[in-house]
C-alpha positions in Angstrom: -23.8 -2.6 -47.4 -21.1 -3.2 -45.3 -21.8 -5.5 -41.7 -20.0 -3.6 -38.6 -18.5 -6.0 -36.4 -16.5 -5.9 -33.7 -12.6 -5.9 -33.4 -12.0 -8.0 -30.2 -8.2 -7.6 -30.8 -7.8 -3.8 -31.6 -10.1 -3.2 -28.6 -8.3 -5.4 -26.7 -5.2 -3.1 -27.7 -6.8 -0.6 -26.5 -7.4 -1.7 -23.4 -3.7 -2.7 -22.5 -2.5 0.7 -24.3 -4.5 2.3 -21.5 -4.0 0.2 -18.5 0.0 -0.1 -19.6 -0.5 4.3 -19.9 -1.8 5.3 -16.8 -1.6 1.8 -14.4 1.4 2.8 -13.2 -0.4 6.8 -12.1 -3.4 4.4 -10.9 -1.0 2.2 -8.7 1.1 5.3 -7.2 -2.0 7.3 -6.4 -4.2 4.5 -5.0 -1.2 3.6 -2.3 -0.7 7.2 -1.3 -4.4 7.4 -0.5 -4.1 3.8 1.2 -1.2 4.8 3.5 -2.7 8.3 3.9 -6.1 7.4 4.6 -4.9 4.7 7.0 -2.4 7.0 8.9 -5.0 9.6 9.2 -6.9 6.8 11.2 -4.1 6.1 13.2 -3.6 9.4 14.2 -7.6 10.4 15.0 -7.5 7.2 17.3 -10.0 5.7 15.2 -7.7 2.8 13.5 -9.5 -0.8 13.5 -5.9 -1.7 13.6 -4.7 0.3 16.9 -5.4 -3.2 19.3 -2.7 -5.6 17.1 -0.3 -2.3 17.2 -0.9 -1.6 20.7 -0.3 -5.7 21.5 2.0 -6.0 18.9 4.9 -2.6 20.2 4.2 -3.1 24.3 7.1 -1.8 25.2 6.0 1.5 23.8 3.3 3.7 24.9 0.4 3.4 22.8 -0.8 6.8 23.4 2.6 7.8 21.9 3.8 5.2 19.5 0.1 5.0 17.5 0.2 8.6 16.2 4.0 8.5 14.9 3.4 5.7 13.4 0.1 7.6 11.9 2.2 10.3 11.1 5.2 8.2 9.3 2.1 6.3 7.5 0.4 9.4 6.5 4.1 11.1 5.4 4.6 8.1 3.2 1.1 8.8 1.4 1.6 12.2 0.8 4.8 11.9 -0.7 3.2 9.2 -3.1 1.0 11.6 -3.9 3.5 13.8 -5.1 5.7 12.5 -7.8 8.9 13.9 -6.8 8.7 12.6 -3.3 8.2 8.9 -4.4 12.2 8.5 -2.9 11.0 9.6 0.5 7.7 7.7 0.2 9.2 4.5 -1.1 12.0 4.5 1.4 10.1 5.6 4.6 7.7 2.7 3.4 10.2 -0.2 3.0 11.8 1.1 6.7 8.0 0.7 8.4 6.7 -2.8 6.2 9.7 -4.8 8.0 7.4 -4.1 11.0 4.1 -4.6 10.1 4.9 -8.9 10.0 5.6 -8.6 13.7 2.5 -9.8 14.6 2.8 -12.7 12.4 5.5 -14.1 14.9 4.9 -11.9 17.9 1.2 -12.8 17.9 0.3 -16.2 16.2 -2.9 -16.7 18.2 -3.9 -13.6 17.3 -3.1 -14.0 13.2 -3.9 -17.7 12.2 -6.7 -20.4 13.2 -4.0 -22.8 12.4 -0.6 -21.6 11.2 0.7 -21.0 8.8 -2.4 -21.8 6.3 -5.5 -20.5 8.0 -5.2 -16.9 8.7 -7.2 -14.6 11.2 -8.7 -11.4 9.7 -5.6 -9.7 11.0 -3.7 -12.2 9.6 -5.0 -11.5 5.9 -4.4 -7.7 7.0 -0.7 -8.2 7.5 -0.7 -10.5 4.9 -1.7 -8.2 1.7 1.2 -6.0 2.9 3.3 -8.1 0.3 0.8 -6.5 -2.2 1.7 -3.2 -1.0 5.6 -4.0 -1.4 5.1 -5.2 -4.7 3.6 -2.2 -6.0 6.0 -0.1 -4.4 8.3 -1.7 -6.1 6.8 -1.4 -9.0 6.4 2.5 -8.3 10.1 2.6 -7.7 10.6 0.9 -11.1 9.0 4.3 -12.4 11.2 7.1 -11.0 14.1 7.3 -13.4 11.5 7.4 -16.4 8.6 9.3 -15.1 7.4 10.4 -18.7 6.7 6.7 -19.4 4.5 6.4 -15.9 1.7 9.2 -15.9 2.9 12.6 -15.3 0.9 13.8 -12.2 2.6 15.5 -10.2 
């Protein structure tokens, strides 16, 4: 009788067939919630973040700049969301992330316990935006070969 045992490698095959076969969906899908999910709070007035906008834009009204920018974060997970749109997303994104390191230099009290090494919580928030570049890069890496990347529409 024959002893089953277990393939570490074809399983592990497996496992980066799948990840390298619908990552890239994952990735596009999981920011479009991000940015929608987070605009929708900006809109509703119920953003944790609203305070380090509102200190960070003072020359514009926050009663009028916090739901635009809701809006434009919202618009940019939407059109994630749906594959054609990843242009619009990916390009309304890269115009609004220039922004979001204000703070960092605007607001250094506010960001770091002792700059640059020691970051506040809002400082790890702006922070991880590079994270959020990075994969829409690697979203816009996908567009002229969306058969390759997951084909949700």
């Amino acid at each position: 009788m024959e002893s089953q045992h277990f393939d570490l490698d074809a399983f592990d095959e497996w496992i980066a067939g799948a990840m390298e076969k619908y990552g890239h969906l994952l990735l596009r899908l999981s920011l479009g919630l991000v940015f929608a999910w987070f605009g929708g709070l900006k809109i509703a007035g119920e953003s944790p973040a609203n305070t380090l906008v509102e200190k960070t834009v003072y020359w514009i009204r926050p009663e009028l700049f916090i739901p635009i920018l809701g809006v434009w974060e919202a618009a940019i997970g939407i059109c994630l969301l749906y594959r054609p749109l990843i242009r619009v997303a990916l390009f309304l994104m890269f115009l609004q992330m220039g922004g979001t390191f204000l703070p960092l230099m605007l607001l250094p009290e506010v960001c770091f316990i002792r700059i640059p090494f020691v970051p506040t919580m809002e400082g790890q928030y702006i922070i991880k935006n590079l994270v959020l570049i990075s994969a829409g890069i690697v979203i816009g890496g996908t567009v002229r070969h969306p058969a390759r990347h997951g084909r949700l529409e």
